[in-house]
C-alpha positions in Angstrom: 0.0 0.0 0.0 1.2 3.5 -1.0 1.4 6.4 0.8 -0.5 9.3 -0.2 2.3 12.5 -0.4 0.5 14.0 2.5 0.9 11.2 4.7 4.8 11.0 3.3 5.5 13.9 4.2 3.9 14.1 7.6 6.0 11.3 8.3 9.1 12.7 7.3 8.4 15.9 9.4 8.3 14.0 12.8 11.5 11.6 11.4 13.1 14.9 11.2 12.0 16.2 14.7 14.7 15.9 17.9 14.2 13.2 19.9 14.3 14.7 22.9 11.2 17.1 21.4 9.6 13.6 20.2 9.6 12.6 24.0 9.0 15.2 25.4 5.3 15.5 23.2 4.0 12.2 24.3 4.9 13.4 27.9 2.6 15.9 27.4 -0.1 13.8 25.7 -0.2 11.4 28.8 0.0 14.9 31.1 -3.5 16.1 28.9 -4.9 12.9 29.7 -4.5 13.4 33.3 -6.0 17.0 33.1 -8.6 15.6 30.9 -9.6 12.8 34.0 -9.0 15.3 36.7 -13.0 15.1 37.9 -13.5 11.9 36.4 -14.1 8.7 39.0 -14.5 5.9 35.9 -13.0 5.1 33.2 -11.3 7.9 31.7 -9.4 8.4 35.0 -8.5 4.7 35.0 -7.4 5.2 31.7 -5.1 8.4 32.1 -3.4 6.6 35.1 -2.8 3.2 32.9 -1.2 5.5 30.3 0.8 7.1 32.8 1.8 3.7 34.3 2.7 2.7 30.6 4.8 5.8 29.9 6.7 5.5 32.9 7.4 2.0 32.8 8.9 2.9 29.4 10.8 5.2 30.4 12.8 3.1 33.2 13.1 0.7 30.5 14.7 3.1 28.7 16.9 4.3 31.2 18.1 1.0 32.8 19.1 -0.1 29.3 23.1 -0.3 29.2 23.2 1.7 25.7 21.2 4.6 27.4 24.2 7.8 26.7 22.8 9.7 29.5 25.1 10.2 32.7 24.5 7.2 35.1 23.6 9.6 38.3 21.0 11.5 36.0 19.8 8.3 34.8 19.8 6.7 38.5 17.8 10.0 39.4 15.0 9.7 36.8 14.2 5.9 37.9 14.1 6.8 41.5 11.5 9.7 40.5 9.6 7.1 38.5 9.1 4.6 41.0 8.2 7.2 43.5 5.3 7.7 40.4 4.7 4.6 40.5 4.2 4.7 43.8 1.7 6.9 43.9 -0.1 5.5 40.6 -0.6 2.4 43.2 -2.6 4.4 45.9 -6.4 4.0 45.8 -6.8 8.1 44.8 -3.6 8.8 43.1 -2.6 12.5 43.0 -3.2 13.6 40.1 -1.4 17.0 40.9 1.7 15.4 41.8 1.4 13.1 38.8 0.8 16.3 36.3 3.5 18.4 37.7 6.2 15.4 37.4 5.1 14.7 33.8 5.4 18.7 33.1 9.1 19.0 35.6 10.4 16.1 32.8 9.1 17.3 29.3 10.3 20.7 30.6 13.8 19.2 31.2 13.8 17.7 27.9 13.5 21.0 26.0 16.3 22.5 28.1 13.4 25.0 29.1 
């Protein structure tokens, strides 16, 4: 199946983005999904927590994995702040203001903002 030039082109715009920006947008996409399930007791909060969990569990993935370039006390530092996410993704009413401002602290440090 071919792609249509739009959809080539789209493509090659986010293949040409930094990585760091790449991140750094689905941090934020999980974050809008907390907002989003901020007054929400079903299953869109249960949803933006599972994401969350998801994201995070990536990201320790990610930063436990012997190729990872980044220094090993910044990395050791960023999987002690996930598992205290985790942490708190594990309570019976996680909070989601700790959870948001995390996500935000991280994409933030991404973008050297």
């Amino acid at each position: 199946m071919t792609q249509s030039p739009i959809a080539r082109a789209y493509g090659a715009a986010r293949a040409a983005r930094d990585p760091r920006e790449q991140e750094a947008e689905v941090i934020r996409r999980v974050t809008f999904g907390l907002r989003a399930a901020l007054d929400d007791t079903g299953p869109a909060r249960m949803r933006a927590v599972a994401d969350n969990r998801r994201l995070w569990l990536a990201m320790e993935s990610a930063l436990v994995d012997p190729a990872n370039r980044l220094p090993a006390a910044m990395r050791a530092g960023l999987v002690s702040l996930g598992r205290a996410v985790q942490r708190e993704m594990d309570e019976p009413s996680p909070d989601f203001a700790f959870l948001i401002e995390v996500n935000e602290q991280v994409a933030t440090g991404l973008l050297g903002a």
